[in-house]
mmCIF file of the N, C-alpha and C atoms, coordinates in Angstrom:
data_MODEL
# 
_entry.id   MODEL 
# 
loop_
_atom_site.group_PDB 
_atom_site.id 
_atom_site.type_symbol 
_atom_site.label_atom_id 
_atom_site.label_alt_id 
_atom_site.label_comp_id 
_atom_site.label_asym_id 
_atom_site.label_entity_id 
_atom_site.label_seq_id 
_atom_site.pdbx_PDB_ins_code 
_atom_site.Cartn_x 
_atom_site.Cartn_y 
_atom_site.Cartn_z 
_atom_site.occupancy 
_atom_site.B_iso_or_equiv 
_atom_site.pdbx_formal_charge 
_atom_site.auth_seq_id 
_atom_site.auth_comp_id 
_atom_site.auth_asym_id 
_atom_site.auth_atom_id 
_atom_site.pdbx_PDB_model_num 
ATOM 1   N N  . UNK A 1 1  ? -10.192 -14.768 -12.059 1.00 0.00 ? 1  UNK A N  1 
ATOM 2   C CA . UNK A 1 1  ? -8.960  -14.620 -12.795 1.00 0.00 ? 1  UNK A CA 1 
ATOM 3   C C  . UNK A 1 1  ? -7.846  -14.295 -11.793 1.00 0.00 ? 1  UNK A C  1 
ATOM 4   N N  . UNK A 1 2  ? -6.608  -15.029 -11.618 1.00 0.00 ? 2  UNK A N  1 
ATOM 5   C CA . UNK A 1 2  ? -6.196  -15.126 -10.514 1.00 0.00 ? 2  UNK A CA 1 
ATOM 6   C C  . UNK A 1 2  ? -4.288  -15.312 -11.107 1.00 0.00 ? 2  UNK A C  1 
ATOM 7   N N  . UNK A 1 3  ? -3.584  -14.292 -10.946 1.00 0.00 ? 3  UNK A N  1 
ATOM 8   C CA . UNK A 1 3  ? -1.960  -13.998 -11.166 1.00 0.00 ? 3  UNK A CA 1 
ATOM 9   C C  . UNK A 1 3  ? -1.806  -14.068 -12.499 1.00 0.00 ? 3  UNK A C  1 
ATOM 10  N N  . UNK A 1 4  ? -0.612  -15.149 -13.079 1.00 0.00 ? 4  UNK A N  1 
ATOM 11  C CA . UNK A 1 4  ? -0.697  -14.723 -14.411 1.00 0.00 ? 4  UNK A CA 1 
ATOM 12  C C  . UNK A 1 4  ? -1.567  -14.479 -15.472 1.00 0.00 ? 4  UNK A C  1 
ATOM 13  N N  . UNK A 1 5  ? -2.502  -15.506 -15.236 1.00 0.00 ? 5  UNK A N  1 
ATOM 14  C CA . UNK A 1 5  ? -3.622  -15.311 -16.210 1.00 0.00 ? 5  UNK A CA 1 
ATOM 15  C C  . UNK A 1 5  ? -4.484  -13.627 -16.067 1.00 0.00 ? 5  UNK A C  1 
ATOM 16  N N  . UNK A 1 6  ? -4.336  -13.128 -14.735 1.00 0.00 ? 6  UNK A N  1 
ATOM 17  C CA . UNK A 1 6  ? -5.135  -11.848 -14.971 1.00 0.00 ? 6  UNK A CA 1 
ATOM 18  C C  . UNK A 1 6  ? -4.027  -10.940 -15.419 1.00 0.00 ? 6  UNK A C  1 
ATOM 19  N N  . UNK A 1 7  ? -2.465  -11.086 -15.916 1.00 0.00 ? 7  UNK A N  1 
ATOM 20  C CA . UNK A 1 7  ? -1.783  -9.942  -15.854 1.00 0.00 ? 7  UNK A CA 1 
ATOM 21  C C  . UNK A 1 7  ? -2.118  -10.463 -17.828 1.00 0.00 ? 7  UNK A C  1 
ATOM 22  N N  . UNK A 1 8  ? -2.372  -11.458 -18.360 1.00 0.00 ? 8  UNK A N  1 
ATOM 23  C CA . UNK A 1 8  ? -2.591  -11.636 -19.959 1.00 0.00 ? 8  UNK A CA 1 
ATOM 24  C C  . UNK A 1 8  ? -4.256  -10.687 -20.229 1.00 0.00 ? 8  UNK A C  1 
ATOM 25  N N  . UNK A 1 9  ? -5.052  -9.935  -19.174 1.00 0.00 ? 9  UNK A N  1 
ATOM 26  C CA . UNK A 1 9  ? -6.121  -9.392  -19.649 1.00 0.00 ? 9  UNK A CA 1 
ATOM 27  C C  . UNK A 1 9  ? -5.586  -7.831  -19.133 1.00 0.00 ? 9  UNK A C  1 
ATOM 28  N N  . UNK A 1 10 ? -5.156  -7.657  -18.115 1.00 0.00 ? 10 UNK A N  1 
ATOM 29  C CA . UNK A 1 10 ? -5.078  -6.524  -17.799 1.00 0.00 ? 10 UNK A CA 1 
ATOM 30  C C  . UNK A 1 10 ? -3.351  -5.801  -17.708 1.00 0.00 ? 10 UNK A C  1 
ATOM 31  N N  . UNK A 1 11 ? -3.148  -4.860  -18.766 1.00 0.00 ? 11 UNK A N  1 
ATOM 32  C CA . UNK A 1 11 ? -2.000  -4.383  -18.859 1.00 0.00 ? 11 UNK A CA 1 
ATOM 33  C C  . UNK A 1 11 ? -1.711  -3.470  -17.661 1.00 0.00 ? 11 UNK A C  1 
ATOM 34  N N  . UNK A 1 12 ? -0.487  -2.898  -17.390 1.00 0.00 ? 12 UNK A N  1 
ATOM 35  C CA . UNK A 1 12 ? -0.468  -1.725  -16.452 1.00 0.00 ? 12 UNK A CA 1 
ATOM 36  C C  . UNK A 1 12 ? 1.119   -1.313  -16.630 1.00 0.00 ? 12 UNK A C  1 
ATOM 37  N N  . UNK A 1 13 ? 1.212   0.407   -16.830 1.00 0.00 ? 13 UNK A N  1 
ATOM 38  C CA . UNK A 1 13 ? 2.731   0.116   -17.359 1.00 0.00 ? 13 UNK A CA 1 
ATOM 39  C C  . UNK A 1 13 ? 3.524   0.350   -16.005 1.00 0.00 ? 13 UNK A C  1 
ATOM 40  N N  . UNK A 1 14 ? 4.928   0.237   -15.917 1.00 0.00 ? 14 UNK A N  1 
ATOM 41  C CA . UNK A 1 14 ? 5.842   -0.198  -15.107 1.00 0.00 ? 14 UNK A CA 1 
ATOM 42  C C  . UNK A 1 14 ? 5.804   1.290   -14.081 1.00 0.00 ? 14 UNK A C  1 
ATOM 43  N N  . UNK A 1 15 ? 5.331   2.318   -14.682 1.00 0.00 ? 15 UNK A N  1 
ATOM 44  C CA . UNK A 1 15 ? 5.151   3.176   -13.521 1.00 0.00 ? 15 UNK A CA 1 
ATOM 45  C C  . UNK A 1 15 ? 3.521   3.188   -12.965 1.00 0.00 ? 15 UNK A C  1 
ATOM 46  N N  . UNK A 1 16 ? 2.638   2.932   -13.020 1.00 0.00 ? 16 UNK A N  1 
ATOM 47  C CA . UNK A 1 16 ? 1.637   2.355   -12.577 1.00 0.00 ? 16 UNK A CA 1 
ATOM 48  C C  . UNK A 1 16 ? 1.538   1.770   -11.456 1.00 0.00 ? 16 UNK A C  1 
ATOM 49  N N  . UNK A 1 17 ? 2.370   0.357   -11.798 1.00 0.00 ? 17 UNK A N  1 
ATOM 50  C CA . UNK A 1 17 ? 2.570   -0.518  -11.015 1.00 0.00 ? 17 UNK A CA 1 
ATOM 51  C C  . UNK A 1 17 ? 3.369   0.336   -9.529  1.00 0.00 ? 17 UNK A C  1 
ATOM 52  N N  . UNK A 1 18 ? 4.738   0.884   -9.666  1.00 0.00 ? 18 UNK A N  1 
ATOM 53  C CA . UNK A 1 18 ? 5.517   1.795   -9.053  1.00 0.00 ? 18 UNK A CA 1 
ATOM 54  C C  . UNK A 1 18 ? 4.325   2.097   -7.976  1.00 0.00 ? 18 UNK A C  1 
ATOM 55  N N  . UNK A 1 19 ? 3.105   3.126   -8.613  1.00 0.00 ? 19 UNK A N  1 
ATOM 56  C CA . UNK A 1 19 ? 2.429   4.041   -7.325  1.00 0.00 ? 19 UNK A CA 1 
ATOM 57  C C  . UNK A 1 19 ? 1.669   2.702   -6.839  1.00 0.00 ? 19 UNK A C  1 
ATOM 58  N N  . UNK A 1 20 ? 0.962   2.035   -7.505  1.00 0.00 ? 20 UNK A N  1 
ATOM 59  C CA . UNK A 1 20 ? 0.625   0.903   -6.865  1.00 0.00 ? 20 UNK A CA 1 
ATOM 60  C C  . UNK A 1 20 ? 1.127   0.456   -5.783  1.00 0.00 ? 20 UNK A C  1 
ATOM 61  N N  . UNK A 1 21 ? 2.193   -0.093  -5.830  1.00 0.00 ? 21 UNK A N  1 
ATOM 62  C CA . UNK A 1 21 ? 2.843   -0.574  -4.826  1.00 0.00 ? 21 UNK A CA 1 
ATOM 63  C C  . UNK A 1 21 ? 3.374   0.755   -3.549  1.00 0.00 ? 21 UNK A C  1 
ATOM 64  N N  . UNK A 1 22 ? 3.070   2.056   -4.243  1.00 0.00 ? 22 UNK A N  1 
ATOM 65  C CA . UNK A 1 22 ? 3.289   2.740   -2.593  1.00 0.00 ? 22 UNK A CA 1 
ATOM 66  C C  . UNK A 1 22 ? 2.040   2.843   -2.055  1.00 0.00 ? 22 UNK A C  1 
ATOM 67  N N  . UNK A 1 23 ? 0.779   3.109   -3.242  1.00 0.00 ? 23 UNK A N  1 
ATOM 68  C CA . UNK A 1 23 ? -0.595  2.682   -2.862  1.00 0.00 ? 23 UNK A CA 1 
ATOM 69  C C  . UNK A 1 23 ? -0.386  1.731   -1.275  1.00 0.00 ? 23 UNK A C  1 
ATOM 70  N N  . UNK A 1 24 ? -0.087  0.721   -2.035  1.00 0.00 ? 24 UNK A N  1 
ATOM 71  C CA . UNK A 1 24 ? -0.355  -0.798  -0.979  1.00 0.00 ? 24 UNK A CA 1 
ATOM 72  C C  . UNK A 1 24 ? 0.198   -0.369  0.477   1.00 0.00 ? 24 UNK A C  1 
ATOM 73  N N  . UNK A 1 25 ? 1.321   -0.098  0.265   1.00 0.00 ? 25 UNK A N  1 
ATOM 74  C CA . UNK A 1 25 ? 2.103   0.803   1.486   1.00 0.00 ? 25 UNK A CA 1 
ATOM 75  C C  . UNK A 1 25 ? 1.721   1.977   2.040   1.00 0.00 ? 25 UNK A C  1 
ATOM 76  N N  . UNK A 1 26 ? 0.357   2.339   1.968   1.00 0.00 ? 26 UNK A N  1 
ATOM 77  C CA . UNK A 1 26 ? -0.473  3.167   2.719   1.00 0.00 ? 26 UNK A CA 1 
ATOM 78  C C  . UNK A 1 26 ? 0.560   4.741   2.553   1.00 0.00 ? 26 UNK A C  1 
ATOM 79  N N  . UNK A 1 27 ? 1.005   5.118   1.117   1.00 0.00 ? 27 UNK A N  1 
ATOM 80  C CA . UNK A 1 27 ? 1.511   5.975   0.889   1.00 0.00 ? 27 UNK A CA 1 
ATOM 81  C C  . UNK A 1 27 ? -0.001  7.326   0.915   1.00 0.00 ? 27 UNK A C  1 
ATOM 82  N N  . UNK A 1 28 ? 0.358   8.416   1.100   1.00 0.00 ? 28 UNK A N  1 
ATOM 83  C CA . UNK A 1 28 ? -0.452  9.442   0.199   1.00 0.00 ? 28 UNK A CA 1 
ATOM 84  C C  . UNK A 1 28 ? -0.225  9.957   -1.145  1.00 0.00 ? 28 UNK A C  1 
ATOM 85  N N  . UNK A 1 29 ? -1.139  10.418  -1.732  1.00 0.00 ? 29 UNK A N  1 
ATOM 86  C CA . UNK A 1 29 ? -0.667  10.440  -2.989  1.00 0.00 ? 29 UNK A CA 1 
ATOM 87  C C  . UNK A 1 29 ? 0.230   11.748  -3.227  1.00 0.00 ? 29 UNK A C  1 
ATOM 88  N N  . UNK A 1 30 ? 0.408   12.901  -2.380  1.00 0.00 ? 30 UNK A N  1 
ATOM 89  C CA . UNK A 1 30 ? 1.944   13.693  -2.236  1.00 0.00 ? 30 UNK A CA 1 
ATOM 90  C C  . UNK A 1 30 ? 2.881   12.880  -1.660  1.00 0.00 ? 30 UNK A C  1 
ATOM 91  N N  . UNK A 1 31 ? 2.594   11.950  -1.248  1.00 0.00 ? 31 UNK A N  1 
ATOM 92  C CA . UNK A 1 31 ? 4.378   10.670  -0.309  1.00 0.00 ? 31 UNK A CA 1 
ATOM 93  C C  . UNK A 1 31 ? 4.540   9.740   -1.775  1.00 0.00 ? 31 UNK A C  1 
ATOM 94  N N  . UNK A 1 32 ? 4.232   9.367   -2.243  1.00 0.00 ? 32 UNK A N  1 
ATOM 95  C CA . UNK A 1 32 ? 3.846   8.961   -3.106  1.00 0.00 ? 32 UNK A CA 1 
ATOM 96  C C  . UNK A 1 32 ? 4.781   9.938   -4.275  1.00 0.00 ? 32 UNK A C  1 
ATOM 97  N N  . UNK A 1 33 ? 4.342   10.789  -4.689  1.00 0.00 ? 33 UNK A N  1 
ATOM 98  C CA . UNK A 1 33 ? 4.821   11.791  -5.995  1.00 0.00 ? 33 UNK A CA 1 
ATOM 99  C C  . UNK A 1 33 ? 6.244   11.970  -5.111  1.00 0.00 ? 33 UNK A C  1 
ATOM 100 N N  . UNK A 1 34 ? 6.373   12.168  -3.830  1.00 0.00 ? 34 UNK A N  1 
ATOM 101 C CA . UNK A 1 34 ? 7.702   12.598  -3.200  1.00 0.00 ? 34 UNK A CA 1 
ATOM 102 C C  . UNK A 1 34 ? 8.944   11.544  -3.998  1.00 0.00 ? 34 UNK A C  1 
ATOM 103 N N  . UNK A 1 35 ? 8.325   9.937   -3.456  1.00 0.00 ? 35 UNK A N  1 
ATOM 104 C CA . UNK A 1 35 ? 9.202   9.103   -3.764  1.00 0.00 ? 35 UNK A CA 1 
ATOM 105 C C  . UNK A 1 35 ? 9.665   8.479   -4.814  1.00 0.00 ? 35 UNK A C  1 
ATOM 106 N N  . UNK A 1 36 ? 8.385   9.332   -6.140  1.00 0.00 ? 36 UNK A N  1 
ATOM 107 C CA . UNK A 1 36 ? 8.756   8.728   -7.188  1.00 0.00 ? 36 UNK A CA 1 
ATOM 108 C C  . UNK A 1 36 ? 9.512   9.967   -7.947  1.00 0.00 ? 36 UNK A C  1 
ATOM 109 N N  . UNK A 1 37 ? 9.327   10.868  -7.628  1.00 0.00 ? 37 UNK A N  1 
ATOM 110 C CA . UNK A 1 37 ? 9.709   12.220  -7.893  1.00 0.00 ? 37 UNK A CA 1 
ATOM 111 C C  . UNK A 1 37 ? 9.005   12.532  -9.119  1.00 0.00 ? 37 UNK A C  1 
ATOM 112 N N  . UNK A 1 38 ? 7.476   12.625  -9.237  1.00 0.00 ? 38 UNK A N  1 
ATOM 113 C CA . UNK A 1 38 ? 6.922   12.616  -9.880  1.00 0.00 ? 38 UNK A CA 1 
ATOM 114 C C  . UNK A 1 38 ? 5.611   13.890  -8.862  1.00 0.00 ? 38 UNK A C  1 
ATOM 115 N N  . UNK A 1 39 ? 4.377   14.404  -10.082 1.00 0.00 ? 39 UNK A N  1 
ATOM 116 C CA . UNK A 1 39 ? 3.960   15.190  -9.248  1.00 0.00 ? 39 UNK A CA 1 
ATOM 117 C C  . UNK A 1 39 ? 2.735   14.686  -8.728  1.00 0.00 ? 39 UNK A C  1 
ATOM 118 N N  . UNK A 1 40 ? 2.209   15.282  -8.028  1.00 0.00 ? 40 UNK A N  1 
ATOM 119 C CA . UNK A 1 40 ? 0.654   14.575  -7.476  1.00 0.00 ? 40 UNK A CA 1 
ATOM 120 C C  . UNK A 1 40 ? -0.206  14.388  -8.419  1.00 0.00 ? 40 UNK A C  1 
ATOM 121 N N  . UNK A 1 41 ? -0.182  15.437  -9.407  1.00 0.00 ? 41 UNK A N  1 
ATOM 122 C CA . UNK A 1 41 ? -1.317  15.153  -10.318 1.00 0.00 ? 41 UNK A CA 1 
ATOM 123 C C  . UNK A 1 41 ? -1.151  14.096  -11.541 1.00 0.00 ? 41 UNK A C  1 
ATOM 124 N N  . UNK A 1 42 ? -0.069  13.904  -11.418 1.00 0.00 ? 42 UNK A N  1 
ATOM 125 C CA . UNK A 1 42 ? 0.466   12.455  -12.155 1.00 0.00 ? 42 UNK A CA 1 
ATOM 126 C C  . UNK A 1 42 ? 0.313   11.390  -11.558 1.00 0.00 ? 42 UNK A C  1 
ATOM 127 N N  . UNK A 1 43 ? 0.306   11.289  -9.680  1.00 0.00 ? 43 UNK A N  1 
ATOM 128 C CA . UNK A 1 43 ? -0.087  9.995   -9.365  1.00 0.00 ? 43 UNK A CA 1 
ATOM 129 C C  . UNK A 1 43 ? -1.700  9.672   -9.143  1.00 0.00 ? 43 UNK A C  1 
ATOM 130 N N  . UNK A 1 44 ? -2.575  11.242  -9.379  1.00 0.00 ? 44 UNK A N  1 
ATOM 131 C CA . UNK A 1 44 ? -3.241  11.139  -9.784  1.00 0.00 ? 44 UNK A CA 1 
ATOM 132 C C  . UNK A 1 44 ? -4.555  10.231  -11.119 1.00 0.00 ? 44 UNK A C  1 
ATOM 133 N N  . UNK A 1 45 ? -3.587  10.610  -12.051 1.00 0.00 ? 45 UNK A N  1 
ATOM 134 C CA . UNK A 1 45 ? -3.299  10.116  -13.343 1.00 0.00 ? 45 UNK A CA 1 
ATOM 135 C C  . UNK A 1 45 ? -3.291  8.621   -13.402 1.00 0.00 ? 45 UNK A C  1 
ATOM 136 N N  . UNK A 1 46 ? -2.171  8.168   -12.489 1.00 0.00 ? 46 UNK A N  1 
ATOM 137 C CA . UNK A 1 46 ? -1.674  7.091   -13.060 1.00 0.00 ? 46 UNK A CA 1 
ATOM 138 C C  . UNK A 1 46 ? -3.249  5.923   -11.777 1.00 0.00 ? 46 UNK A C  1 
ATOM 139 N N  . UNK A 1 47 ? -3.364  6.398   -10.743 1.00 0.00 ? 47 UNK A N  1 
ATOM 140 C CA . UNK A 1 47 ? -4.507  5.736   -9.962  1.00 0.00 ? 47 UNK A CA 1 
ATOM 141 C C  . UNK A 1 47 ? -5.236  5.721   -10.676 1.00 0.00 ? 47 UNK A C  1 
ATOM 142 N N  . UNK A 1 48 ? -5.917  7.425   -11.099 1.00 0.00 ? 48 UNK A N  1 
ATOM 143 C CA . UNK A 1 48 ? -7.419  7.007   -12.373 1.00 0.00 ? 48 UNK A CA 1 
ATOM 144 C C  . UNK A 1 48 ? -7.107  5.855   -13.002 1.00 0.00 ? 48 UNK A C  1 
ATOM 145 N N  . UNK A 1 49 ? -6.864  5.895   -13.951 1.00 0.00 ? 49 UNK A N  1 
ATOM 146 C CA . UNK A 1 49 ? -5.887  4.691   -14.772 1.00 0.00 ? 49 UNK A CA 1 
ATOM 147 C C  . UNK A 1 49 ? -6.054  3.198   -14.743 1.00 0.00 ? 49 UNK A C  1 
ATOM 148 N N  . UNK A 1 50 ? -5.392  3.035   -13.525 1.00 0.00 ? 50 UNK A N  1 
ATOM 149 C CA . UNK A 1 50 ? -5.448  1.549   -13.153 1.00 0.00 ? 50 UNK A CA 1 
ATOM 150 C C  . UNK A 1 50 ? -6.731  1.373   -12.367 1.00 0.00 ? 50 UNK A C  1 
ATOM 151 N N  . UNK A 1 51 ? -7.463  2.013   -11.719 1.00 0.00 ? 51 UNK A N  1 
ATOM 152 C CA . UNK A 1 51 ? -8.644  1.930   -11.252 1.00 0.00 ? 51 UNK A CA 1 
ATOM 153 C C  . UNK A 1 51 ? -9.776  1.489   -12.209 1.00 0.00 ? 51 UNK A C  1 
ATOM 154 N N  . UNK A 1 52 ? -9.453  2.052   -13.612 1.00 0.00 ? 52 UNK A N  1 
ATOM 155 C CA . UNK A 1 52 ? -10.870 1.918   -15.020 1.00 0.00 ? 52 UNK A CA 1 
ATOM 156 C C  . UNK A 1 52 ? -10.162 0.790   -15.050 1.00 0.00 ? 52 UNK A C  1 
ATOM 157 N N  . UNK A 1 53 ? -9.133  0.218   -15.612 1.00 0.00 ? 53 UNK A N  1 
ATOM 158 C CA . UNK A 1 53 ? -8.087  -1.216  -15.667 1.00 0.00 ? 53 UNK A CA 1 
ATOM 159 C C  . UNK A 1 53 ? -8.992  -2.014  -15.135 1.00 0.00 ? 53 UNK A C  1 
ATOM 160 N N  . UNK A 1 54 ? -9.037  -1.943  -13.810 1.00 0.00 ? 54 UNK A N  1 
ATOM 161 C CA . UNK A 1 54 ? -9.026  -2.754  -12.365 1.00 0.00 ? 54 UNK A CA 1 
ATOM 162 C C  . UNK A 1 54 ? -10.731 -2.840  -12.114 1.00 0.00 ? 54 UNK A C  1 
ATOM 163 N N  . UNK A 1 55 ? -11.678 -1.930  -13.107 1.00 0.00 ? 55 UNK A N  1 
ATOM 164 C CA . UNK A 1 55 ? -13.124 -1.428  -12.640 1.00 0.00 ? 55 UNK A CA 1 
ATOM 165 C C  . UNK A 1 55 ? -13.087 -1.189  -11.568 1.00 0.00 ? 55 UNK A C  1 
ATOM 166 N N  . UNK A 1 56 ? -12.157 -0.512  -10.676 1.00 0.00 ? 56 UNK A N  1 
ATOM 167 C CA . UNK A 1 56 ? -13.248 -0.055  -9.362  1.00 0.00 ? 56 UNK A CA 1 
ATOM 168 C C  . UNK A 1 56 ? -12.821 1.241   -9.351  1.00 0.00 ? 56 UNK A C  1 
ATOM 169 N N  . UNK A 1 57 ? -13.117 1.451   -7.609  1.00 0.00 ? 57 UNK A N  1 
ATOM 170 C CA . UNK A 1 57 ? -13.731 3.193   -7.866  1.00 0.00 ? 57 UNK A CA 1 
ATOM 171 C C  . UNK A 1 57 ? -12.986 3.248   -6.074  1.00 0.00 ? 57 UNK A C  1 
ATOM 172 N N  . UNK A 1 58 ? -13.083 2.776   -5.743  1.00 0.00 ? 58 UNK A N  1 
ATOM 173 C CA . UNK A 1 58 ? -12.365 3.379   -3.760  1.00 0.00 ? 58 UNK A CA 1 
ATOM 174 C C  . UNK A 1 58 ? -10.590 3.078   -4.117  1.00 0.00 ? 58 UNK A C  1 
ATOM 175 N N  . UNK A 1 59 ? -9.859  3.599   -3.293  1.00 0.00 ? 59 UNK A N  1 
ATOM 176 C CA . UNK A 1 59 ? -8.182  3.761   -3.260  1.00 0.00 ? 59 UNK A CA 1 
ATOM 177 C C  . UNK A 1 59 ? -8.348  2.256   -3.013  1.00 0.00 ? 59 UNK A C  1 
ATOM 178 N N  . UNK A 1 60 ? -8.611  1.871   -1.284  1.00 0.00 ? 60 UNK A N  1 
ATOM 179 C CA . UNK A 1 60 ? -8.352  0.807   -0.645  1.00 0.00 ? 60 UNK A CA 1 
ATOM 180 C C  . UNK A 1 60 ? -8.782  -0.132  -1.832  1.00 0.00 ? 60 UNK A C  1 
ATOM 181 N N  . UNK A 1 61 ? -9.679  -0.107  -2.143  1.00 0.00 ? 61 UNK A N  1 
ATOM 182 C CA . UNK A 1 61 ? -9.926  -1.572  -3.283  1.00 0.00 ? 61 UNK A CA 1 
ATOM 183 C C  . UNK A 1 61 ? -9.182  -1.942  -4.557  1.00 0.00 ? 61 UNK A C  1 
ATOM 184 N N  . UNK A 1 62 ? -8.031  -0.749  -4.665  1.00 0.00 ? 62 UNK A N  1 
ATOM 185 C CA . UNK A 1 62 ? -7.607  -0.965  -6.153  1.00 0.00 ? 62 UNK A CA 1 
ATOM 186 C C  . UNK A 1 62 ? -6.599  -1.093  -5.403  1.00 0.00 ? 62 UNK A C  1 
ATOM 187 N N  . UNK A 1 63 ? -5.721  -1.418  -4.379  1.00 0.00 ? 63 UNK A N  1 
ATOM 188 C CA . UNK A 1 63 ? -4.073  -1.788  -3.632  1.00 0.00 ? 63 UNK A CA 1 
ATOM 189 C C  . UNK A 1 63 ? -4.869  -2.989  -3.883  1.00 0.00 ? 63 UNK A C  1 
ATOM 190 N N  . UNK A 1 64 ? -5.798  -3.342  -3.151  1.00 0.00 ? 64 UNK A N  1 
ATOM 191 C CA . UNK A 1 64 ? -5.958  -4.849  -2.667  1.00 0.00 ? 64 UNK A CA 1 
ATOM 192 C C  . UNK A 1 64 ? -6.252  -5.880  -4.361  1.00 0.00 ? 64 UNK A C  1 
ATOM 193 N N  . UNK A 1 65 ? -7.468  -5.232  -5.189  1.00 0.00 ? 65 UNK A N  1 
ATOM 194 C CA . UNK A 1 65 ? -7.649  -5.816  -5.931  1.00 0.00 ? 65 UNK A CA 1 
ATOM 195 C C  . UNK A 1 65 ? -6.368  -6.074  -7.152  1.00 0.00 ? 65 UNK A C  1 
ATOM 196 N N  . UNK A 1 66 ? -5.361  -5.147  -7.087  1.00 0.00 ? 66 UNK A N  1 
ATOM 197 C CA . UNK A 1 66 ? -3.666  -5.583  -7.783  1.00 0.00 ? 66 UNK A CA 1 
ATOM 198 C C  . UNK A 1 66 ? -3.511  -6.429  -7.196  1.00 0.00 ? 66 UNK A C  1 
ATOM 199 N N  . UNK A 1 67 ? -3.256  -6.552  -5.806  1.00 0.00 ? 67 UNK A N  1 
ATOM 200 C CA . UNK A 1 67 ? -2.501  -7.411  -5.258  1.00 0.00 ? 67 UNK A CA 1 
ATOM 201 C C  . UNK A 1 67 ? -2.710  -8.663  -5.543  1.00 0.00 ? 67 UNK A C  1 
ATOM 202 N N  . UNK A 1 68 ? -4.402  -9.314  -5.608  1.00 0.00 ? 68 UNK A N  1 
ATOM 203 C CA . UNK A 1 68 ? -4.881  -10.256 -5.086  1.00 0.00 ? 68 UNK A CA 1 
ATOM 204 C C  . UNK A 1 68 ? -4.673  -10.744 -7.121  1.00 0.00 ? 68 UNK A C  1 
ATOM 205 N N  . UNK A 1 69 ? -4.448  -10.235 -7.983  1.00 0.00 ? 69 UNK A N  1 
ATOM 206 C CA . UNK A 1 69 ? -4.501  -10.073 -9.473  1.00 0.00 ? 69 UNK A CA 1 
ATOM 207 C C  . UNK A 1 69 ? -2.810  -10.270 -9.689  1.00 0.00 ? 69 UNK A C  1 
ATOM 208 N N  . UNK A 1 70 ? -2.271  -10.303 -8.625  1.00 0.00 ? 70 UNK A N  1 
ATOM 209 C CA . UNK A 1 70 ? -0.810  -10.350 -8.649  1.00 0.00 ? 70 UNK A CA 1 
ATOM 210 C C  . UNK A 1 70 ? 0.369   -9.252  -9.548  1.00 0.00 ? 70 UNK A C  1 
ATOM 211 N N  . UNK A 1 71 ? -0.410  -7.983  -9.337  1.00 0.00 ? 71 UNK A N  1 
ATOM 212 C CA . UNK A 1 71 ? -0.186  -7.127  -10.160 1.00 0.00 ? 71 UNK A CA 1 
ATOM 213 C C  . UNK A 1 71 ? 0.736   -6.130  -10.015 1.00 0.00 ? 71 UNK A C  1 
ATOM 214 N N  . UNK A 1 72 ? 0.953   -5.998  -8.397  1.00 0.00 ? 72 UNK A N  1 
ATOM 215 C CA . UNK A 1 72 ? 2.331   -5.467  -7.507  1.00 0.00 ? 72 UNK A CA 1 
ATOM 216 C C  . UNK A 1 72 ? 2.309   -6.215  -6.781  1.00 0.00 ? 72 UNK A C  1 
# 
């Protein structure tokens, strides 16, 4: 399942996407809460999240597996 067609199975809301994409950018998840001005345990939150979304379970695999899903 490969760009649009995987964004019609898998939702993710617009702040999701946000840590995602600092995800990808080799943010931490306090650089991360810094830039969204949000707190750690929310970008917490929002990784769990898209990780059950996404089925996986490591950081590195859920930047890459959005990406490659065209998802950030």
């Amino acid at each position: 399942m490969e760009g649009e067609a995987a964004k019609q199975f898998v939702q993710i809301s617009a702040r999701e996407a946000d840590v995602l994409r600092c995800l990808r950018e080799g943010l931490s998840d306090r650089e991360i809460a810094e830039a969204l001005s949000i707190s750690v345990s929310t970008v917490r939150s929002h990784l769990a999240s898209t990780a059950r979304k996404l089925g996986v379970q490591r950081r590195g695999k859920l930047a890459a597996q959005a990406a490659r899903l065209g998802l950030v």
